[in-house]
PDB file of the backbone (N, CA, C, O) and the ligand in Angstrom, with CONECT records:
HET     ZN  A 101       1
ATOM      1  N   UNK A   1     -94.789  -5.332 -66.737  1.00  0.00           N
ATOM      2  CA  UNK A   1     -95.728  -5.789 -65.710  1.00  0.00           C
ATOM      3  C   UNK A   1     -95.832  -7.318 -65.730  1.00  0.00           C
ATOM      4  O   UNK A   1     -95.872  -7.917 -66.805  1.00  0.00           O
ATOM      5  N   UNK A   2     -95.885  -8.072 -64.342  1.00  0.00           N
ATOM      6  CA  UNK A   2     -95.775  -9.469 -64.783  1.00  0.00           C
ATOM      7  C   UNK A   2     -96.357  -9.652 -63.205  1.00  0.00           C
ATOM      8  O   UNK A   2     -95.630 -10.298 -62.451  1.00  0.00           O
ATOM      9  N   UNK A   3     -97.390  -9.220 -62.762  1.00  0.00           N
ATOM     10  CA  UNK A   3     -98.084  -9.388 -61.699  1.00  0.00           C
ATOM     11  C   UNK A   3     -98.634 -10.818 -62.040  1.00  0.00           C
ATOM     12  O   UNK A   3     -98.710 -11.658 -61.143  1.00  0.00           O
ATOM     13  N   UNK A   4     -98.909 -11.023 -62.956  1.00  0.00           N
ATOM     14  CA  UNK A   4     -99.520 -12.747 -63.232  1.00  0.00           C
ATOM     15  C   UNK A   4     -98.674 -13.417 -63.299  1.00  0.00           C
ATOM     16  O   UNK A   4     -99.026 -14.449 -63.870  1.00  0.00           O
ATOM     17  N   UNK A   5     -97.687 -13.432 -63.026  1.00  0.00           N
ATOM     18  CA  UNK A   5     -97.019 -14.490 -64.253  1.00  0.00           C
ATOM     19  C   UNK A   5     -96.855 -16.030 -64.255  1.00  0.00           C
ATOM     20  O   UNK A   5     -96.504 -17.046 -63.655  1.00  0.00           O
ATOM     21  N   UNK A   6     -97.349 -15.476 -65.338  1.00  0.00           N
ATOM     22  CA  UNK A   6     -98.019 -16.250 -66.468  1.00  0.00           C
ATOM     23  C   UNK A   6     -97.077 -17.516 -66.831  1.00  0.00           C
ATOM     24  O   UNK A   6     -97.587 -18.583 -67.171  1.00  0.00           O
ATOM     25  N   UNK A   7     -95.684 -17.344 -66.744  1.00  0.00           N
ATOM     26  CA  UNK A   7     -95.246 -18.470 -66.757  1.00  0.00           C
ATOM     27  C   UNK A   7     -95.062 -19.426 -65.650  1.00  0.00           C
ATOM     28  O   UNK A   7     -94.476 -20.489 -65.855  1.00  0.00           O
ATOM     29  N   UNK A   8     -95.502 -19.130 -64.551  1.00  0.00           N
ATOM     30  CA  UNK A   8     -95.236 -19.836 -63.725  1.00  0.00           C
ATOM     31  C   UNK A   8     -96.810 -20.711 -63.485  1.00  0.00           C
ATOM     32  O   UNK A   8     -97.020 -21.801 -62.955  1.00  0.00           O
ATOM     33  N   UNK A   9     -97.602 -19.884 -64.012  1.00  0.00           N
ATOM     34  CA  UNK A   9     -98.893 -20.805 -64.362  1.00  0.00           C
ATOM     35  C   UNK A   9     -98.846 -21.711 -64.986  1.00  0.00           C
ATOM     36  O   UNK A   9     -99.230 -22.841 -64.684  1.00  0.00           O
ATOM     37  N   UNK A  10     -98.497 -21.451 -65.691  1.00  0.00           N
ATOM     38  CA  UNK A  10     -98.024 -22.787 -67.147  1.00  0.00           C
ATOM     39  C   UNK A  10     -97.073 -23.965 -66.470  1.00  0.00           C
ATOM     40  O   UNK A  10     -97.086 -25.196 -66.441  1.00  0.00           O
ATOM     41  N   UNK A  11     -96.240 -22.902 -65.939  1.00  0.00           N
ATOM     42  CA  UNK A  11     -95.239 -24.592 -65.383  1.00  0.00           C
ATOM     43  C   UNK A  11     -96.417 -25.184 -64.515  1.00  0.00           C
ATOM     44  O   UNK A  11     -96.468 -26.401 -64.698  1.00  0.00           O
ATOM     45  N   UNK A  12     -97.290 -24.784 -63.717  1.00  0.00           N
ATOM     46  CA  UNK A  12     -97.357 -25.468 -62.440  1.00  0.00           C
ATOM     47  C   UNK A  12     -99.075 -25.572 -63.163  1.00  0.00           C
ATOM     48  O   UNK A  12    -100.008 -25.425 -62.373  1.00  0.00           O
ATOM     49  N   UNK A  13     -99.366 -25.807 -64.547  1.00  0.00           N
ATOM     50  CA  UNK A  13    -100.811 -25.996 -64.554  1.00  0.00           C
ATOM     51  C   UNK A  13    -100.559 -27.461 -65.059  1.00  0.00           C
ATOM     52  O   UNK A  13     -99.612 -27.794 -65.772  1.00  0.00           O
ATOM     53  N   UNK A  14    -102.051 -28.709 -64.343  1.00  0.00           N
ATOM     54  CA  UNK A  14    -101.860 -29.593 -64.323  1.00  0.00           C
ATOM     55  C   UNK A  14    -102.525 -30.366 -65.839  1.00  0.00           C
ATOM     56  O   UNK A  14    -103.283 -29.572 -66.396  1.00  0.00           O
ATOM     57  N   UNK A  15    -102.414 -31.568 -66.518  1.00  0.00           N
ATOM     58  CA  UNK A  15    -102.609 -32.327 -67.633  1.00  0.00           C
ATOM     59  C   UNK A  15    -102.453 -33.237 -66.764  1.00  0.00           C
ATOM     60  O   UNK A  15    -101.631 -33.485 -65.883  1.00  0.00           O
ATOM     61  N   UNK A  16    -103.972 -33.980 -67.415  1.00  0.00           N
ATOM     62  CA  UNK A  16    -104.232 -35.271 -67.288  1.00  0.00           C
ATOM     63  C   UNK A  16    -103.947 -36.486 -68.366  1.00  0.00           C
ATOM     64  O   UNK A  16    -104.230 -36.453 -69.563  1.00  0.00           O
ATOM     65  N   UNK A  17    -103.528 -37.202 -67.889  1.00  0.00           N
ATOM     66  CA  UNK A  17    -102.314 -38.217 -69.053  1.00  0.00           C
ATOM     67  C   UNK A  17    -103.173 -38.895 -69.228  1.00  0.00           C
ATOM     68  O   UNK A  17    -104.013 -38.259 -68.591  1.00  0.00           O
ATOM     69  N   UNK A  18    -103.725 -39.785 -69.623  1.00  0.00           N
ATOM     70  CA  UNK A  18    -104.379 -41.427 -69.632  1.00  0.00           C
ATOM     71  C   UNK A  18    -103.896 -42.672 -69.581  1.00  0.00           C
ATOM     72  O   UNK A  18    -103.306 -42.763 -70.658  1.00  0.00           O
ATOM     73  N   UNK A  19    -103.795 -43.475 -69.140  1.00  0.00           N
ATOM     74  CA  UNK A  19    -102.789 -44.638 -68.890  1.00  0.00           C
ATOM     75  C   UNK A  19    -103.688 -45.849 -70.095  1.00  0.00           C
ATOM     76  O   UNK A  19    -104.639 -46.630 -70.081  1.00  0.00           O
ATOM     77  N   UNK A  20    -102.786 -45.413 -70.896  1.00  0.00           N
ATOM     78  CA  UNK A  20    -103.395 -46.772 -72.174  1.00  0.00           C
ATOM     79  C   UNK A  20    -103.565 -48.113 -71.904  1.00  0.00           C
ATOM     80  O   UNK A  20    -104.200 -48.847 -72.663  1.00  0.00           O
ATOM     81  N   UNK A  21    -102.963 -48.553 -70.713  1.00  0.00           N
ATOM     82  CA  UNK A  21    -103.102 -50.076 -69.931  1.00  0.00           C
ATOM     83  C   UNK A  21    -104.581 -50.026 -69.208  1.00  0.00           C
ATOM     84  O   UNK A  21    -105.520 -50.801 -69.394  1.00  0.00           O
ATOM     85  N   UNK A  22    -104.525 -49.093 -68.488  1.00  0.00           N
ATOM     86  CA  UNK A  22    -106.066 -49.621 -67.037  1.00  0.00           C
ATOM     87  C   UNK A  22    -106.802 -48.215 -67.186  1.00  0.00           C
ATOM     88  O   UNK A  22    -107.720 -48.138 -66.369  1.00  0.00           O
ATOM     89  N   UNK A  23    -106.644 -46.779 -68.194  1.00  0.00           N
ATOM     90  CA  UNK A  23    -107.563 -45.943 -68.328  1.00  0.00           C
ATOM     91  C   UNK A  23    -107.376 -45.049 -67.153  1.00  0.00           C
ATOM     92  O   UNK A  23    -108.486 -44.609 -66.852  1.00  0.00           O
ATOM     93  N   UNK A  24    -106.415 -44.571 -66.326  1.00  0.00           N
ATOM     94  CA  UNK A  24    -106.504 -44.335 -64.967  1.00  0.00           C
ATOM     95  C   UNK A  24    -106.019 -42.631 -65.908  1.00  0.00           C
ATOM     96  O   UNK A  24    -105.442 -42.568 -66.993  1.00  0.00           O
ATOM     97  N   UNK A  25    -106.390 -41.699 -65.227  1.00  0.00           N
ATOM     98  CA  UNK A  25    -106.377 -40.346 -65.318  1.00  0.00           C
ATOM     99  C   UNK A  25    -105.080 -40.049 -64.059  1.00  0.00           C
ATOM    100  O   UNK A  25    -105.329 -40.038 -62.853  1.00  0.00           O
ATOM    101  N   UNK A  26    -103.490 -39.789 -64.739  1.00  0.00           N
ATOM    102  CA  UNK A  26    -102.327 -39.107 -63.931  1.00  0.00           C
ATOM    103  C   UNK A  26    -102.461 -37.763 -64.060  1.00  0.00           C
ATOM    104  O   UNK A  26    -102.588 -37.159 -65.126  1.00  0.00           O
ATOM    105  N   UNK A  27    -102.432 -37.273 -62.915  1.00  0.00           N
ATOM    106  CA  UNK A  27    -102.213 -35.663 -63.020  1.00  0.00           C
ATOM    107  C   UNK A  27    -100.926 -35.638 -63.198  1.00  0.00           C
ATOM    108  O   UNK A  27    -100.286 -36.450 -62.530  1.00  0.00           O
ATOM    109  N   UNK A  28    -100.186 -34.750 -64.101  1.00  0.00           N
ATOM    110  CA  UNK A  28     -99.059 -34.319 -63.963  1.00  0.00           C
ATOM    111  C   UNK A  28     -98.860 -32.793 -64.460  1.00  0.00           C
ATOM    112  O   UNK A  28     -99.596 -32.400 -65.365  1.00  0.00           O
ATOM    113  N   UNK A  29     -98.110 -32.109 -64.032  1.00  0.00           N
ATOM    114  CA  UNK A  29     -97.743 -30.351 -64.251  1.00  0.00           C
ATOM    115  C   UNK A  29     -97.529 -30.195 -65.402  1.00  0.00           C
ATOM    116  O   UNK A  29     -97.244 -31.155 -66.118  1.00  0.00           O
ATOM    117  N   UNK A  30     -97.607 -29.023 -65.837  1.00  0.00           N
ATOM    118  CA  UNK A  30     -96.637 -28.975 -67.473  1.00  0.00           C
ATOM    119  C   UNK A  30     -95.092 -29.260 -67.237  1.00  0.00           C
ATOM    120  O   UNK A  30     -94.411 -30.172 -67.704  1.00  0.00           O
ATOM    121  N   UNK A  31     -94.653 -28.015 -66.207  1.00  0.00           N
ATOM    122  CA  UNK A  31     -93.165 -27.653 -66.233  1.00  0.00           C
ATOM    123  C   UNK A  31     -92.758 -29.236 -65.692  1.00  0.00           C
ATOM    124  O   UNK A  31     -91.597 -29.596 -65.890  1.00  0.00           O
ATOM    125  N   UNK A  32     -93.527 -30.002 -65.139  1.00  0.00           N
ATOM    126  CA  UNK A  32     -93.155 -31.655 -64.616  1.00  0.00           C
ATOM    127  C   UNK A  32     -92.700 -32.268 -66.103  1.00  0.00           C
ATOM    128  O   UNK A  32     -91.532 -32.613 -66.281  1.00  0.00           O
ATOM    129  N   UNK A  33     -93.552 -32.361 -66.997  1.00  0.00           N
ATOM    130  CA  UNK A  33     -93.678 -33.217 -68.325  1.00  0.00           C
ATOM    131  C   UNK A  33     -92.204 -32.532 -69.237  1.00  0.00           C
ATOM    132  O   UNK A  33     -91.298 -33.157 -69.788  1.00  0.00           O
ATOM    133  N   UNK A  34     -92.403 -31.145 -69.128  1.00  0.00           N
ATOM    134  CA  UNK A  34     -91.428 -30.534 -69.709  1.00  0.00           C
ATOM    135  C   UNK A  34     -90.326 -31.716 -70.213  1.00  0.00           C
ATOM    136  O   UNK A  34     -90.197 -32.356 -71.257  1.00  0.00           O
ATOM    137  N   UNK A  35     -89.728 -31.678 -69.154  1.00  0.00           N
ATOM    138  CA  UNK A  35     -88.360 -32.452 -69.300  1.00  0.00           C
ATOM    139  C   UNK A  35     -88.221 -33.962 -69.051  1.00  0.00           C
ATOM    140  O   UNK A  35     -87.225 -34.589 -68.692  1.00  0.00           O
ATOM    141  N   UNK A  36     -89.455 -34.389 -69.326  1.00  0.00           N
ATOM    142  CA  UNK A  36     -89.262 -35.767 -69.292  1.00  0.00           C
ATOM    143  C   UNK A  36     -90.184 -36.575 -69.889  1.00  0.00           C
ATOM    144  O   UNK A  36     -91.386 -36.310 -69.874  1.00  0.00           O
ATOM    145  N   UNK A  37     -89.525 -37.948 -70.637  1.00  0.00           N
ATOM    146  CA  UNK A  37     -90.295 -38.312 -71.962  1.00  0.00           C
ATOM    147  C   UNK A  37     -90.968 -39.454 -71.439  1.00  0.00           C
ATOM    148  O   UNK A  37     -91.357 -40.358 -72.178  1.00  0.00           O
ATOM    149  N   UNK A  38     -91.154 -39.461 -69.992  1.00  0.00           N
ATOM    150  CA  UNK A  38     -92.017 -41.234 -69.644  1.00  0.00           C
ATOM    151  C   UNK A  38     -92.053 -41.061 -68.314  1.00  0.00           C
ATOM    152  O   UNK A  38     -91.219 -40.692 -67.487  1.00  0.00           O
ATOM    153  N   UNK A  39     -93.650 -41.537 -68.243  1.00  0.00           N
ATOM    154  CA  UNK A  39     -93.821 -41.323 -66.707  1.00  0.00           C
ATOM    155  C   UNK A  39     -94.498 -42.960 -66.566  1.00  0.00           C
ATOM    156  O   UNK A  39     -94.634 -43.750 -67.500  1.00  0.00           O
ATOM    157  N   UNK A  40     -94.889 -43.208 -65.033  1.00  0.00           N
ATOM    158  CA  UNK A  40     -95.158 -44.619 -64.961  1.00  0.00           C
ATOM    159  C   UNK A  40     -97.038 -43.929 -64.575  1.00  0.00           C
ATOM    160  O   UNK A  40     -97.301 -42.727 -64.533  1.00  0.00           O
ATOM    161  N   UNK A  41     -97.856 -44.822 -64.393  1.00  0.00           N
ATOM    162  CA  UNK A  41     -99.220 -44.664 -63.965  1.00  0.00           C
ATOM    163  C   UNK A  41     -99.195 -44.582 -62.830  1.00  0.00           C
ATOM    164  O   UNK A  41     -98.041 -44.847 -62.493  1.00  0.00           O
ATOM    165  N   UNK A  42     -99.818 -44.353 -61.937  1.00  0.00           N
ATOM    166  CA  UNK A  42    -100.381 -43.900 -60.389  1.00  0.00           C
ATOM    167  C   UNK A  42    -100.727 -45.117 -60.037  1.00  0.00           C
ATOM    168  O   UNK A  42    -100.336 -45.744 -59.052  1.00  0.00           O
ATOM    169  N   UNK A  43    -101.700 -45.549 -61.111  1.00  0.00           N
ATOM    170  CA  UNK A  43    -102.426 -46.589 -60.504  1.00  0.00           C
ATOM    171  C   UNK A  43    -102.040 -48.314 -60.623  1.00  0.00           C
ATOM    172  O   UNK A  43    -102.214 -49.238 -59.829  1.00  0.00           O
ATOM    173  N   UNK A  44    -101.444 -48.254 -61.996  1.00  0.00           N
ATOM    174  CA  UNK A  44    -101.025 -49.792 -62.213  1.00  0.00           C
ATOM    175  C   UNK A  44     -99.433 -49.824 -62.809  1.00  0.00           C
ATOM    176  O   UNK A  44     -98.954 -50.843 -63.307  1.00  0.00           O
ATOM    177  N   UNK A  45     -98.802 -48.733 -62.697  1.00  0.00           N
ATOM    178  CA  UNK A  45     -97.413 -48.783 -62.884  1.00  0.00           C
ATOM    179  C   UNK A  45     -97.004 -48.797 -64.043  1.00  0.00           C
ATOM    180  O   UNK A  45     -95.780 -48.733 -64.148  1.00  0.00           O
ATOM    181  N   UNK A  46     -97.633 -48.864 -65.049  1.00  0.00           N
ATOM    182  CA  UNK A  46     -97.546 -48.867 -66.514  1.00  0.00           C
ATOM    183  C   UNK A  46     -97.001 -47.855 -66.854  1.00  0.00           C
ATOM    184  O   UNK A  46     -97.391 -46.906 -66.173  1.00  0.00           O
ATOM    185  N   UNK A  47     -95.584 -47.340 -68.290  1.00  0.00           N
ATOM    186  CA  UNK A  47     -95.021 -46.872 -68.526  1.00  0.00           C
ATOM    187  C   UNK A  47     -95.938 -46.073 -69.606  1.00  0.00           C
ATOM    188  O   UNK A  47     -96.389 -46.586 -70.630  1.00  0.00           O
ATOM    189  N   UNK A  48     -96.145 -44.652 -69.175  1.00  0.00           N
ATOM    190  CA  UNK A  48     -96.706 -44.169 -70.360  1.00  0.00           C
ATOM    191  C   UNK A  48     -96.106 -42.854 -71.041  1.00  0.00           C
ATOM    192  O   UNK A  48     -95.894 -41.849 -70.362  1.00  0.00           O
ATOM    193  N   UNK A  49     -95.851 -42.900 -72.357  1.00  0.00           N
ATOM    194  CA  UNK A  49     -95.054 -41.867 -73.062  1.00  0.00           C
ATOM    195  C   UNK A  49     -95.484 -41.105 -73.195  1.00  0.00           C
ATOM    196  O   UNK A  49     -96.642 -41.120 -73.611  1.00  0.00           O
ATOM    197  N   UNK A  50     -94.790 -39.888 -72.911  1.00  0.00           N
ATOM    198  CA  UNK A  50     -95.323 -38.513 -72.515  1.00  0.00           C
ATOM    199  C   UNK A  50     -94.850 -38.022 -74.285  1.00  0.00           C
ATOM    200  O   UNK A  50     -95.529 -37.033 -74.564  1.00  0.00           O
ATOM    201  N   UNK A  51     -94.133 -38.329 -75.219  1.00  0.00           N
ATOM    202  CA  UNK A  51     -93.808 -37.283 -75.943  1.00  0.00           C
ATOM    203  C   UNK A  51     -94.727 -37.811 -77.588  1.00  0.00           C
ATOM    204  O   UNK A  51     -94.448 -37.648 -78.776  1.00  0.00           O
ATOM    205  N   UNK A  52     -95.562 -38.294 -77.066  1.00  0.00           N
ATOM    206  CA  UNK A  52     -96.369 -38.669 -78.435  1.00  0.00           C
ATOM    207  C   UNK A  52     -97.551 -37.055 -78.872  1.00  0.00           C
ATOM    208  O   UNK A  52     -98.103 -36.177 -78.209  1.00  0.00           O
ATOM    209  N   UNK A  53     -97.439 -37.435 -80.406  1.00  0.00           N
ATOM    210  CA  UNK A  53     -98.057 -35.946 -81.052  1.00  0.00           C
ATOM    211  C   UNK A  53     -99.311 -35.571 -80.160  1.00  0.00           C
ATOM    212  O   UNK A  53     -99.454 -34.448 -79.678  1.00  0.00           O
ATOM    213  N   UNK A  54    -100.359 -36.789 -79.953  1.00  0.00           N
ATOM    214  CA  UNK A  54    -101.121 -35.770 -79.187  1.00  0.00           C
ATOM    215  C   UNK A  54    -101.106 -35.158 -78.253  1.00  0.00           C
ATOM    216  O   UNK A  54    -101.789 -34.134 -78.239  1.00  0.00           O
ATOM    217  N   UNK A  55    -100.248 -35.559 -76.966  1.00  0.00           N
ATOM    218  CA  UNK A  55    -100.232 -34.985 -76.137  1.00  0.00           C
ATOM    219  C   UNK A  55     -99.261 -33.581 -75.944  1.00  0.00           C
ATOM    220  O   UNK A  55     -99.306 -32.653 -75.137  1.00  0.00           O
ATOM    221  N   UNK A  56     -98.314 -33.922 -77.162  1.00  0.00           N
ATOM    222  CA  UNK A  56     -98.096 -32.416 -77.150  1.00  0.00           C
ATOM    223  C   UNK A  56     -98.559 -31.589 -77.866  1.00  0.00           C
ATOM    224  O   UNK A  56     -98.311 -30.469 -77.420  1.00  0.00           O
ATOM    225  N   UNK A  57     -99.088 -31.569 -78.720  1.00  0.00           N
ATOM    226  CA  UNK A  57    -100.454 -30.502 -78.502  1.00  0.00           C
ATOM    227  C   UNK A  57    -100.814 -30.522 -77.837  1.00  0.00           C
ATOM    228  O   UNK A  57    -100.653 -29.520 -77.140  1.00  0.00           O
ATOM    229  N   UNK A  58    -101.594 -31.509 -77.338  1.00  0.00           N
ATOM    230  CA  UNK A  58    -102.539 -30.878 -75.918  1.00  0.00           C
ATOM    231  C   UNK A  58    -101.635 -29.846 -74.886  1.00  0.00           C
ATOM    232  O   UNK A  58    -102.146 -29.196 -73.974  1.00  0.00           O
ATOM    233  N   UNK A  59    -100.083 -29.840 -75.258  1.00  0.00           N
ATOM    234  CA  UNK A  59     -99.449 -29.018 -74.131  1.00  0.00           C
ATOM    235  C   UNK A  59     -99.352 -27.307 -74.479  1.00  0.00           C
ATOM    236  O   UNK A  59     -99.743 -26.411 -73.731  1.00  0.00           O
ATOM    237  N   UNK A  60     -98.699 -27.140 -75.866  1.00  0.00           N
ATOM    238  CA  UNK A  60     -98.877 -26.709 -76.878  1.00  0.00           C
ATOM    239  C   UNK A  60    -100.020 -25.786 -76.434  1.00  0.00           C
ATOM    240  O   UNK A  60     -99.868 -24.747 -75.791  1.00  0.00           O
ATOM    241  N   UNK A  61    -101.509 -26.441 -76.979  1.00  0.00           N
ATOM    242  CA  UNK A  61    -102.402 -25.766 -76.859  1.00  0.00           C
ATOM    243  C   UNK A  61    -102.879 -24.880 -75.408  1.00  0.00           C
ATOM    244  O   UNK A  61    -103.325 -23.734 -75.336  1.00  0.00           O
ATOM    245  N   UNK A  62    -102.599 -25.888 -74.294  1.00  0.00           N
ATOM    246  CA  UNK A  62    -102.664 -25.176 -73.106  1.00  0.00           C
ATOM    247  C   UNK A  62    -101.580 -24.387 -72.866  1.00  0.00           C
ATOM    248  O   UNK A  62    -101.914 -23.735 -71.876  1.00  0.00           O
ATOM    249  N   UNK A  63    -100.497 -24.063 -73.178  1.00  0.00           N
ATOM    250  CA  UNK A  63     -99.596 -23.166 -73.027  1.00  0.00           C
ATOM    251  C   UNK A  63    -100.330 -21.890 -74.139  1.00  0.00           C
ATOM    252  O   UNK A  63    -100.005 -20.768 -73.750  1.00  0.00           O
ATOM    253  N   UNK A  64    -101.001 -21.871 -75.083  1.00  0.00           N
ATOM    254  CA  UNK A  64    -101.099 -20.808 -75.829  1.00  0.00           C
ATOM    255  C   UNK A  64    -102.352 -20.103 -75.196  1.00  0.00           C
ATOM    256  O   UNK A  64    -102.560 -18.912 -75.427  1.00  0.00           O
ATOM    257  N   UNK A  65    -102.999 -20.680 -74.573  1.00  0.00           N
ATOM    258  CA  UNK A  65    -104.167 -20.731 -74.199  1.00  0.00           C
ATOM    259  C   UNK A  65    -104.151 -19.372 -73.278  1.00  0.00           C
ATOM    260  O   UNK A  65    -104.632 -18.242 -73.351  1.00  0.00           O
ATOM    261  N   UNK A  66    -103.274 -20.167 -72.308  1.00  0.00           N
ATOM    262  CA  UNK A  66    -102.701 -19.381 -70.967  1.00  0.00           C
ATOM    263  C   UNK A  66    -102.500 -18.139 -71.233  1.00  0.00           C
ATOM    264  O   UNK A  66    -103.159 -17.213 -70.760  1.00  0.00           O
ATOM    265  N   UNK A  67    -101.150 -17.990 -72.364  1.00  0.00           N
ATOM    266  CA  UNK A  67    -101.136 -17.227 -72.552  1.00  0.00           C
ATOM    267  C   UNK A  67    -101.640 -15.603 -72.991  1.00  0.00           C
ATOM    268  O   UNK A  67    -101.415 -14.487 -72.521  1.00  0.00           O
ATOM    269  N   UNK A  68    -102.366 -16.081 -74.044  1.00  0.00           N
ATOM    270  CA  UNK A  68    -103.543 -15.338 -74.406  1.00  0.00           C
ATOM    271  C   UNK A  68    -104.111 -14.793 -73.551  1.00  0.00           C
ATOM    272  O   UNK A  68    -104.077 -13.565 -73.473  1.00  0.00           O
ATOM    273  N   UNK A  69    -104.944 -15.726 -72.474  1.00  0.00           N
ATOM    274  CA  UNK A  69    -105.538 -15.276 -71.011  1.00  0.00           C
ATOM    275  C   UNK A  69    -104.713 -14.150 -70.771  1.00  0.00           C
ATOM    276  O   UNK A  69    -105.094 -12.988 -70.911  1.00  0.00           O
ATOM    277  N   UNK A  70    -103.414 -14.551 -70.355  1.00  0.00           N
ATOM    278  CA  UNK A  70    -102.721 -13.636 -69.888  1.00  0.00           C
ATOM    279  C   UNK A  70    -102.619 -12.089 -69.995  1.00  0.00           C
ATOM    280  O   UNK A  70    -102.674 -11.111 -69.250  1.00  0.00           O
ATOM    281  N   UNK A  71    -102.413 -12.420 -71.508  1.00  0.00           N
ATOM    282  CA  UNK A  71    -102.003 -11.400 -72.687  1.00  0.00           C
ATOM    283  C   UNK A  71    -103.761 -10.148 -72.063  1.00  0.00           C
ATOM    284  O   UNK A  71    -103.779  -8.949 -71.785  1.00  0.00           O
ATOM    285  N   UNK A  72    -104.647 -10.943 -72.074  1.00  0.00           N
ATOM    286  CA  UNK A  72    -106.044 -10.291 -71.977  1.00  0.00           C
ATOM    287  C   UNK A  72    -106.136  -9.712 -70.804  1.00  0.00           C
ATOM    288  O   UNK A  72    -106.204  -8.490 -70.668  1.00  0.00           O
ATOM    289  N   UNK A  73    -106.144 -10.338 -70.093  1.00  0.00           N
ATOM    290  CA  UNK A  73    -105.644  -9.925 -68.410  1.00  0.00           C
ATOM    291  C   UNK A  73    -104.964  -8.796 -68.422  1.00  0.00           C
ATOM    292  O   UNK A  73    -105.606  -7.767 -68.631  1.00  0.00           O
ATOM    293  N   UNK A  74    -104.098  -8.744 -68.291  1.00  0.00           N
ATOM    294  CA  UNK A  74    -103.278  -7.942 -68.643  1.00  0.00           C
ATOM    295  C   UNK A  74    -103.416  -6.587 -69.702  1.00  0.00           C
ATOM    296  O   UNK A  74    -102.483  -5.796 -69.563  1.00  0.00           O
ATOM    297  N   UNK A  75    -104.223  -6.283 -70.519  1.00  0.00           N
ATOM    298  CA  UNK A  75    -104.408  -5.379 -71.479  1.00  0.00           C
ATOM    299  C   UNK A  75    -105.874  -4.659 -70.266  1.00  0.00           C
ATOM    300  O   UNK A  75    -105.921  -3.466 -69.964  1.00  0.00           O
ATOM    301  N   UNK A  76    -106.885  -5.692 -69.772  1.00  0.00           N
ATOM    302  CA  UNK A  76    -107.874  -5.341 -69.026  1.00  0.00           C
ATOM    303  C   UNK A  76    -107.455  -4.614 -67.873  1.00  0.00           C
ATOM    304  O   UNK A  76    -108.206  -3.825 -67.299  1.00  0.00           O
ATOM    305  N   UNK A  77    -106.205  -4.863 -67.487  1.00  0.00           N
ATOM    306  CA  UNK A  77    -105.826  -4.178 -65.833  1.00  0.00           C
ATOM    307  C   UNK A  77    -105.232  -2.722 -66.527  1.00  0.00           C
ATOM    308  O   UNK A  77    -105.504  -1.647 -65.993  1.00  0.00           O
ATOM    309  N   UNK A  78    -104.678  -2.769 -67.348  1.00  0.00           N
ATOM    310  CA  UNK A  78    -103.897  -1.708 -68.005  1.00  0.00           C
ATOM    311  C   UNK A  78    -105.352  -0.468 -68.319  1.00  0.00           C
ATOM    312  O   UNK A  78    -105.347   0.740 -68.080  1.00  0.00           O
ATOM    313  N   UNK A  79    -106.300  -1.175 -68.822  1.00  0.00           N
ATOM    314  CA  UNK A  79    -107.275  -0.383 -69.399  1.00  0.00           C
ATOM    315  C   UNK A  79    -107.812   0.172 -67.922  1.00  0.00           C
ATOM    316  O   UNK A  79    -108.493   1.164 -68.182  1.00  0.00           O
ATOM    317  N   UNK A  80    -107.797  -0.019 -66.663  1.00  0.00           N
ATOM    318  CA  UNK A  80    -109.033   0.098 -65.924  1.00  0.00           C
ATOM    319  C   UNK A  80    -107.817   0.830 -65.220  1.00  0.00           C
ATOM    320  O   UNK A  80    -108.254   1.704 -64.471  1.00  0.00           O
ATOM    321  N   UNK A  81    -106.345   0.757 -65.215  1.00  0.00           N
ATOM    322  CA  UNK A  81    -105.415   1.523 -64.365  1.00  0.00           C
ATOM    323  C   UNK A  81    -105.738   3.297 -65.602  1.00  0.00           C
ATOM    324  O   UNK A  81    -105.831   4.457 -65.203  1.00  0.00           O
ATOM    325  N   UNK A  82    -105.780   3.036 -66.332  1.00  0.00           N
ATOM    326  CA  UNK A  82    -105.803   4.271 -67.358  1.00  0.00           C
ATOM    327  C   UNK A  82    -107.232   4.950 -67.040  1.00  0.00           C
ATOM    328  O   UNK A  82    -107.256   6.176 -67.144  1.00  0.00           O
ATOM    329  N   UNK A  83    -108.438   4.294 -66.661  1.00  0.00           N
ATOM    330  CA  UNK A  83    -109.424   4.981 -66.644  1.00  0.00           C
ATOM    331  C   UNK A  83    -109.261   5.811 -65.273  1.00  0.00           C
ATOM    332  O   UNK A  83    -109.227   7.042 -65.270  1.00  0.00           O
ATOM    333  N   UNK A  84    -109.176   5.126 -64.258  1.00  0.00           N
ATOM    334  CA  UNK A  84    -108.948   5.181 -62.640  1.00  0.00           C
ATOM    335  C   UNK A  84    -107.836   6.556 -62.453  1.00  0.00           C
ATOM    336  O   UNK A  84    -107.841   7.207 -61.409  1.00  0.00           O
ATOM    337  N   UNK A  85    -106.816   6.916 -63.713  1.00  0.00           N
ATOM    338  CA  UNK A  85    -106.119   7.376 -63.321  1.00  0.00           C
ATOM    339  C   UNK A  85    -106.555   9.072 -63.688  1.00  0.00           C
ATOM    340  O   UNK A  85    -105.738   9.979 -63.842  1.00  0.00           O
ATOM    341  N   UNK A  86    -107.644   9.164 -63.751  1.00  0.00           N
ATOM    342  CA  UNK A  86    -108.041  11.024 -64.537  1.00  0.00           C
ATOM    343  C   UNK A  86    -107.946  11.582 -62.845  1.00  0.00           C
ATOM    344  O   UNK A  86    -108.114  12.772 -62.577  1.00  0.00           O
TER     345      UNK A  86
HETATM  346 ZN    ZN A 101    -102.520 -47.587 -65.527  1.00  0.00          ZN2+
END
């Protein structure tokens, strides 16, 4: 069953970067960041590195996150298709 799926949430759920020059909040996707180690700012053009430890955790963590959701979701629809079905 993959009525959610769940990975396509993840690619397309958004993280907010911080621009260490002017403080400006970039939205960018996961599956965006995925594959690439430097993005510039929105606001003042500043080069900011996407592959430093915290922020991947922060990706990390929202990918496990999701998942889980998922995982729960998913056990809840299962449970309520099993009751529904006497
Ligand atoms: Zn900036």
């Amino acid at each position: 069953m993959d009525i959610l799926g769940i990975d396509e949430l993840i690619e397309q759920r958004e993280m907010e970067v911080e621009c260490h020059s002017c403080h400006a909040s970039n939205t960018r996707t996961l599956g965006w960041m995925r594959n690439r180690h430097e993005t510039s700012c929105d606001s003042c053009g500043e080069v900011i590195v996407l592959g430093t430890a915290d922020l991947r955790a922060q990706v990390r963590n929202t990918e496990r996150l999701l998942r889980v959701l998922g995982q729960q979701l998913t056990e809840q629809l299962s449970h309520h298709r099993a009751g529904w079905g006497g």
